[in-house]
C-alpha positions in Angstrom: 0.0 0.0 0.0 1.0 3.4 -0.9 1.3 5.2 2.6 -0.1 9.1 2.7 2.9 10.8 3.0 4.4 9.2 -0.2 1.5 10.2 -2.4 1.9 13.6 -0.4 5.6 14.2 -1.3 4.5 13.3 -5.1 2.0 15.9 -5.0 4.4 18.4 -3.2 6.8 17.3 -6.1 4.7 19.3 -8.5 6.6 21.8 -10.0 5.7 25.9 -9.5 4.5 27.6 -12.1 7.0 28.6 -15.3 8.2 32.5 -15.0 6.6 32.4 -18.1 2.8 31.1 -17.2 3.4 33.7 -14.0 4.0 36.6 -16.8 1.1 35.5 -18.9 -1.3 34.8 -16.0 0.3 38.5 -14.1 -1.2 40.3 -17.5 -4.3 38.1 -17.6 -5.4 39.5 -14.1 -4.8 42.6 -15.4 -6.8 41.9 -18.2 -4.1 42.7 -20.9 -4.1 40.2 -23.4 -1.7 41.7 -25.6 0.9 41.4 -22.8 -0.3 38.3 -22.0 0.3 37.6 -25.6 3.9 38.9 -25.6 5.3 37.2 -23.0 3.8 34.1 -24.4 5.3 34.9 -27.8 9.3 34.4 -26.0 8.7 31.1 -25.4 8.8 28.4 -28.3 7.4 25.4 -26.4 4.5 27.2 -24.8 3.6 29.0 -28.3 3.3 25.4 -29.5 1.3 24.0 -27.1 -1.5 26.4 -27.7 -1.5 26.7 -31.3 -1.8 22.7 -31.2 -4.6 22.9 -28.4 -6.2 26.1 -30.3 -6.4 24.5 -33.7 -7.7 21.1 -32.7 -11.0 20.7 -34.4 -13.1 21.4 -31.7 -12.6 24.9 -30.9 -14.0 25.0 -34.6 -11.4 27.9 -36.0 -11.5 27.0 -40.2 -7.9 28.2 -40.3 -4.9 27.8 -38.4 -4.1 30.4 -35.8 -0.5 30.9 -34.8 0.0 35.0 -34.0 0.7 35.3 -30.2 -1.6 37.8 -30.3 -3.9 36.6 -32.1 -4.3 33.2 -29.8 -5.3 35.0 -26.8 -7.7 37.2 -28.9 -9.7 34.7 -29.8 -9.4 33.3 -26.6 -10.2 35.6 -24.4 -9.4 36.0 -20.4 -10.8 32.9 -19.3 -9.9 30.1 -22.0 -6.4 31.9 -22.3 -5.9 31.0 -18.3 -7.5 27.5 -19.0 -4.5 26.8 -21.0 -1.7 28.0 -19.2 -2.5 26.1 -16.3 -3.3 23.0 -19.0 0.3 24.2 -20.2 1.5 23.8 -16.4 0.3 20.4 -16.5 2.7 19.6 -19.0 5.3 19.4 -17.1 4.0 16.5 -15.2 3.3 14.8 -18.2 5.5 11.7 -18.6 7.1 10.7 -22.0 5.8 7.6 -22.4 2.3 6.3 -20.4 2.7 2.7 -18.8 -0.4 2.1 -16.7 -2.6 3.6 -19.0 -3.1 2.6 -22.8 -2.4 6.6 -22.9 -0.4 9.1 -24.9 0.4 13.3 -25.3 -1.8 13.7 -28.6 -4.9 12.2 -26.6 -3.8 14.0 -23.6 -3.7 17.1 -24.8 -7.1 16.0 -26.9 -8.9 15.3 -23.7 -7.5 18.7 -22.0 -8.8 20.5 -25.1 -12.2 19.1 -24.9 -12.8 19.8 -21.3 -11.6 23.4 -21.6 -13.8 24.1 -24.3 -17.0 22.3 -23.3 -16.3 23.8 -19.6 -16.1 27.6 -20.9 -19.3 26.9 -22.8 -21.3 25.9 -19.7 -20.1 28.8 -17.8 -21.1 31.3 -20.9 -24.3 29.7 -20.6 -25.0 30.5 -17.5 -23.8 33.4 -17.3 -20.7 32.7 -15.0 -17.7 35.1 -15.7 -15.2 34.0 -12.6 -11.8 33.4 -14.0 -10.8 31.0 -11.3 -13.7 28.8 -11.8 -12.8 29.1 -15.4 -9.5 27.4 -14.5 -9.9 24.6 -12.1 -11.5 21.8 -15.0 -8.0 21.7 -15.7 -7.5 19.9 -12.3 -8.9 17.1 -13.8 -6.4 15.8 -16.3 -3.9 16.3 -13.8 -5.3 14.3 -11.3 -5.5 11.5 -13.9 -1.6 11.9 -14.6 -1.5 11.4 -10.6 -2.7 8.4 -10.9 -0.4 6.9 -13.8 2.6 8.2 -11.8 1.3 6.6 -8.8 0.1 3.2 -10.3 4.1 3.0 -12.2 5.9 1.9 -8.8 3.4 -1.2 -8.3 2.1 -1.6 -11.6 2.8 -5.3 -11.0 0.2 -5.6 -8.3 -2.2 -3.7 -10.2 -2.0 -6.1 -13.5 -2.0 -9.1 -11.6 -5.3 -7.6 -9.1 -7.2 -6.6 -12.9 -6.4 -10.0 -14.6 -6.7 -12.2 -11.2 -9.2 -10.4 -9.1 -11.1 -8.5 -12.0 -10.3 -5.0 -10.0 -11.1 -2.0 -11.2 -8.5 1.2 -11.7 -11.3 2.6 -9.3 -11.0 -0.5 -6.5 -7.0 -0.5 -7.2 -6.8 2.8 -6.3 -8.6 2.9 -2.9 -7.0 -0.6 -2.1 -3.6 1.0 -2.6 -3.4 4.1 -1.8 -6.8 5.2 0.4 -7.4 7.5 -1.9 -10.0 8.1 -4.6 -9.6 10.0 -7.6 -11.7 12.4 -5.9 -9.7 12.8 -3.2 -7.1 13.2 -5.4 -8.5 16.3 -7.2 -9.0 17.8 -3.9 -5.0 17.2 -3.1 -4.3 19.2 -6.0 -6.6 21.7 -6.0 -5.2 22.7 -2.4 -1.7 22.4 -3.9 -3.2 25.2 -6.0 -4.3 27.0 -3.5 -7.4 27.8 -5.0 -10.4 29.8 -3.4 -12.9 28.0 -1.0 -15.8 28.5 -3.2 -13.9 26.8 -6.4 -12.9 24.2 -3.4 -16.6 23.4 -2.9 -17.6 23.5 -6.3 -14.6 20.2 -6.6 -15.5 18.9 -3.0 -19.0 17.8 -4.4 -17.9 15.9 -7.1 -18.4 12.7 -5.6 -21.1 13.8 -3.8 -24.1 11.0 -4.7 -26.7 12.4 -2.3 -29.3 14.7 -3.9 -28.9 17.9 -4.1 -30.6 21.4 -4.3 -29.2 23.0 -7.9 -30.3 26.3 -6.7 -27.2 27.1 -4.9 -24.2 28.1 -7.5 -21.9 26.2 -6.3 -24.0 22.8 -6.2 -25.0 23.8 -9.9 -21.4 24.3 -11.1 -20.6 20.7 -9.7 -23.4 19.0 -11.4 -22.5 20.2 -14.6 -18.6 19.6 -13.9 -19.4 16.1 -12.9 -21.8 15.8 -15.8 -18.9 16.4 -18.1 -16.5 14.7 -16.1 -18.9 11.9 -17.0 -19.2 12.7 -20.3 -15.4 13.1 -21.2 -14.9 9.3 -19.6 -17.2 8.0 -21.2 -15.6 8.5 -24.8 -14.3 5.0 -26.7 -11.2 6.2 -26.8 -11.0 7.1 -22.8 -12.4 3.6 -22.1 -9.7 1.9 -24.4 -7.8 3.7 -22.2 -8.9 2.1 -19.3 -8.9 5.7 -17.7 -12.9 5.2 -17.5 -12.1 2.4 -14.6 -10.9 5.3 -12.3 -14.1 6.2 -11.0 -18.3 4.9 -11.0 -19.4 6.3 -13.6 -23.5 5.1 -12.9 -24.2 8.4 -11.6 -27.5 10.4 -11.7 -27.8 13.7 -12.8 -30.6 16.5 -12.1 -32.9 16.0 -15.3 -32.7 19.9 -16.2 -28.8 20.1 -15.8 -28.5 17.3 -18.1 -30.9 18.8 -20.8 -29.1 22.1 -21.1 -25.5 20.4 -21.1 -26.7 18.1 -24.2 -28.3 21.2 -25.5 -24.9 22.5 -25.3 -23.1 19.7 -26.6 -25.0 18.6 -30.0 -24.2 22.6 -30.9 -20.9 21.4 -30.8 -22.0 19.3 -33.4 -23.8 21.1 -35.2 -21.3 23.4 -35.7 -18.5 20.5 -37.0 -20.8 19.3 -39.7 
């Protein structure tokens, strides 16, 4: 078993922030993109990273955006600090994926996807926080947590799946304590994020039902929704990322309606 104090000193092993993304995100709270944009334009890798997360088919741009400035225009504040934080999650990233049937391109595909889908809920109801904007991108790194942690017995975890039929889910809680939800939470306070983006990720696994009318409760219904969603792709279950968490949840009926509303425009708009 994987005491708390060694998944602890992993988590503590996350890197700070780039004197780069702390530029970029300085301007962002300032709410100047084009100095946002400048600083990004000095550095090679992270000008790559979001023209390949920018131009991915389903942020729908018919041509290929590569201006510094230009990004973060069509961006905006919010999407713009999605993605240097999904940048920032690069660095954990490891070369090669062993746990996982995992790589970078689907990676990145995944973090482009929840960004995007993420930023549409919050336009559509009308929520303009920046932080809340931001911590969906807690989410792909919790799943590179779990790759990291699953390497040093990975073993014991392919002999408990092929002997004991264990999920990533059971393997998890069986090794470690921890669930992927608690997980989250260890790197949103890592983050140091507020208390009210804290509650919105606290009620995640949250099964019991729940009164929508609060904001909070709301936002966590729809980030669960798409958490949902996201894992539920055939490429994600290939993965066997899927196996990470109980994915039979419920949803409140009129959440659900107005996040599929949301998402079949996304299709709408591809064909």
């Amino acid at each position: 078993m994987l005491s708390e104090s060694i998944i602890n000193e992993y988590i503590k092993s996350i890197p700070a922030l780039p004197s780069v993304v702390k530029n970029c995100m300085n301007a962002l709270e300032n709410e100047d993109l084009v100095k946002a944009a400048d600083f990004a334009s000095e550095d090679k890798a992270l000008m790559s990273y979001l023209g390949n997360i920018v131009n991915k088919p389903i942020f729908g741009f018919r041509s290929d955006i590569k201006d510094a400035r230009q990004l973060f225009g069509v961006l905006g504040l919010s999407r713009a600090r999605q993605l240097l934080y999904s940048y920032y999650i690069l660095l954990l990233l490891p070369n090669e994926w062993e746990v996982f049937e995992f790589d970078a391109h689907k990676f990145q595909e995944l973090q482009a996807r929840f960004i995007h889908h993420w930023s549409k809920i919050l336009d559509s109801l009308g929520n303009q926080d920046k932080e809340i904007a931001s911590i969906v991108t807690v989410i792909p790194a919790a799943l590179i947590v779990c790759e990291m942690l699953f390497r040093p017995i990975n073993d014991t975890v392919v002999l408990l799946k092929e002997k004991k039929s264990f999920s990533y889910e059971a393997i998890l809680m069986k090794m470690t304590g921890y669930s992927l939800f608690d997980i989250i939470i260890l790197i949103a306070k890592k983050w140091e994020i507020s208390e009210k983006s804290m509650q919105i990720l606290s009620n995640l696994s949250s099964k019991e039902e729940k009164n929508i009318s609060n904001k909070e409760t709301q936002l966590s219904e729809y980030l669960r929704l798409l958490l949902f969603y996201e894992m539920s792709r055939p490429v994600i279950i290939e993965s066997g990322l899927n196996e990470l968490f109980e994915l039979s949840m419920a949803f409140d009926v009129s959440v659900m309606e107005n996040f599929y509303t949301l998402i079949s425009e996304d299709s709408d708009e591809a064909n």
